[in-house]
C-alpha positions as CSV (number, residue, x, y, z in Angstrom):
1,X,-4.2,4.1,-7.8
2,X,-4.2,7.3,-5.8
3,X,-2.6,7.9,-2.2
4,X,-4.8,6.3,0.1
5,X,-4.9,8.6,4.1
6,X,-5.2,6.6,7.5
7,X,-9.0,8.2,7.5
8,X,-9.4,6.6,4.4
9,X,-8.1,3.2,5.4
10,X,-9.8,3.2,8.8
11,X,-12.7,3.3,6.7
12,X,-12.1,0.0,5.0
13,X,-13.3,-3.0,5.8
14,X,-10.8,-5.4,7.0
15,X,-11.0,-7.8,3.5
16,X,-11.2,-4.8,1.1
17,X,-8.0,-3.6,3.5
18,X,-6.1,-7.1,2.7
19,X,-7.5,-7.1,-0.7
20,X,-5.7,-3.6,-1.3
21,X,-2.7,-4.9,0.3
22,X,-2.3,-7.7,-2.2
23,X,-2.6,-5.2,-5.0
24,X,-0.2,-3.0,-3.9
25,X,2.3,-5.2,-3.2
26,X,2.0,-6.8,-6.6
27,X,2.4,-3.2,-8.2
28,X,5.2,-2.6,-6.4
29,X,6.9,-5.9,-7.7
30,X,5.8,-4.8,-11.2
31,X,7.4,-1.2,-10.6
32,X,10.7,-2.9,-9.3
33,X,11.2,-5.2,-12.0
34,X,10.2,-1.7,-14.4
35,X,13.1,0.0,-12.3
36,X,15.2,-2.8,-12.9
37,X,15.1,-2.6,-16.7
38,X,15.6,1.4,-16.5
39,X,11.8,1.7,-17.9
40,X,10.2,3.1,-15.0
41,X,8.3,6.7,-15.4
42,X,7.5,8.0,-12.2
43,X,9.8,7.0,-9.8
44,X,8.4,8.5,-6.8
45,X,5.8,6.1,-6.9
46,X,7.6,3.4,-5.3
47,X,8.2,5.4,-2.9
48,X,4.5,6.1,-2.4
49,X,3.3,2.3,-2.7
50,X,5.9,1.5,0.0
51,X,4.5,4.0,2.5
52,X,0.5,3.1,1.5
53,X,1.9,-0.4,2.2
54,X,2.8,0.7,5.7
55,X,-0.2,2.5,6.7
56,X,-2.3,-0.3,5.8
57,X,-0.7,-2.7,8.1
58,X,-0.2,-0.4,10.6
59,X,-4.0,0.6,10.6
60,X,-4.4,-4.0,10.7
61,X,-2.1,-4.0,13.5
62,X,-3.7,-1.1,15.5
63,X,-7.0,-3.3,14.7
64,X,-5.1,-6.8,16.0
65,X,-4.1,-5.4,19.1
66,X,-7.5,-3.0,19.9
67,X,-5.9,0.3,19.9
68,X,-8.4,2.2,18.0
């Protein structure tokens, strides 16, 4: 799953932006439990799930509160 941009998640709508949300944090799980065992490839991509993570639910809260 590639990098998704604030453009790109402003986009969404807001269930295909909560549906993302629940895959991503279930790959993440997966990738801990992977880094856990020592069998994880790319490590940087926890790093980049974490931050896609972020974005999203900043871009939900922005949406909560009417910022944008």
């Amino acid at each position: 799953m590639p990098i998704l941009r604030m453009s790109e998640i402003r986009k969404m709508s807001r269930e295909e932006k909560v549906r993302r949300l629940n895959e991503l944090r279930t790959e993440l799980i997966r990738l801990r439990v992977m880094a856990k065992r020592g069998m994880l490839d790319d490590p940087g991509r926890l790093r980049e799930i974490r931050r896609t993570i972020a974005r999203i639910l900043t871009v939900l809260r922005e949406e909560e509160l009417k910022i944008r």
